[in-house]
N, C-alpha and C positions, 0 to 999 in steps of 0.2 A: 507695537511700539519697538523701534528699534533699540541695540543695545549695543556698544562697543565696549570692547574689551581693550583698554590700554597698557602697554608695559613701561617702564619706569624707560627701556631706552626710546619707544616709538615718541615719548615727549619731551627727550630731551635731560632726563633727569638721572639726578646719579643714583646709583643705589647705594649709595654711603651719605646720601641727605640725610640731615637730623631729622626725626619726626616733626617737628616744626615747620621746618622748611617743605618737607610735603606734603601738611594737611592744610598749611596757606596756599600751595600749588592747586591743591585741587579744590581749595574752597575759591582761590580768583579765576579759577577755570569752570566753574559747577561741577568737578568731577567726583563722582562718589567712591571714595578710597577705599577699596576692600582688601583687607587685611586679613591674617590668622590672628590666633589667639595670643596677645602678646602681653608680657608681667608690666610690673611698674618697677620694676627695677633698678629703671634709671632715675628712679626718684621724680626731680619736678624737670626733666629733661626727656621722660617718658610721652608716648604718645596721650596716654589718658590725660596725664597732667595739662598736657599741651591743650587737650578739647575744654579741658577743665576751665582751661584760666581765659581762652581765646574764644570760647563759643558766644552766638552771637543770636537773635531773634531768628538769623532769615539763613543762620548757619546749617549746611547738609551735614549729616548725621555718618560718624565712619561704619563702615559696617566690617564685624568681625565672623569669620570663620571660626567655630569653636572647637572644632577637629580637623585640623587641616590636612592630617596623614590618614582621616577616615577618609575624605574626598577622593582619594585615587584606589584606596580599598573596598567600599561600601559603593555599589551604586546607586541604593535606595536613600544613602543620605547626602549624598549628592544630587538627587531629582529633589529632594527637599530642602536643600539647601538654594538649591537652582531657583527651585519656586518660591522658595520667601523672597528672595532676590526680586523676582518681575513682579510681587506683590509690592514691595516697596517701594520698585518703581515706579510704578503707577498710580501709590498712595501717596505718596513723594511727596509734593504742594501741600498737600490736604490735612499728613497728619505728622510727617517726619522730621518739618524743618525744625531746629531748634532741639534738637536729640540730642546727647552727646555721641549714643552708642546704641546698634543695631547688632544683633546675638544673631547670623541664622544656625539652625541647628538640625 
């Protein structure tokens, strides 16, 4: 199964969009948003809140990185990081729709 990796410029998107604006971006595009580990800081303007209040039955699920600065240091948890990744794609349909959130770790 194939996998693209997109970046915020290859679609067009700014990197100063509110979390809103990009988790609608990639829920009308089926793109699955993978993110690092990010607070809720921004209160109900944060991305949680956003999946929180917008999630939908046939909604994809954001997936987060939970050590984002281990991924370029560790490379055994980046192969398992990599690999929950192609598990979830592939389980995607079947068990993920309607998720708010995806941990790999």
């Amino acid at each position: 199964m194939p996998i693209e990796l997109r970046w915020f410029r290859d679609v067009d998107l700014s990197i100063k969009a509110d979390d809103e604006t990009v988790w609608r971006f990639c829920q009308e595009r089926g793109y699955l948003l993978l993110t690092g580990n990010r607070t809720t800081k921004d209160g109900v303007d944060s991305l949680e809140m956003t999946v929180r209040r917008l999630i939908e039955p046939t909604s994809l699920p954001v997936l987060t990185i939970s050590n984002l600065k281990r991924i370029q240091s560790d490379p055994a948890y980046c192969r398992r990081c990599a690999e929950q990744l192609i598990e979830i794609v592939v389980d995607l349909e079947e068990r993920y729709r309607d998720i708010t959130r995806l941990y790999l770790s």
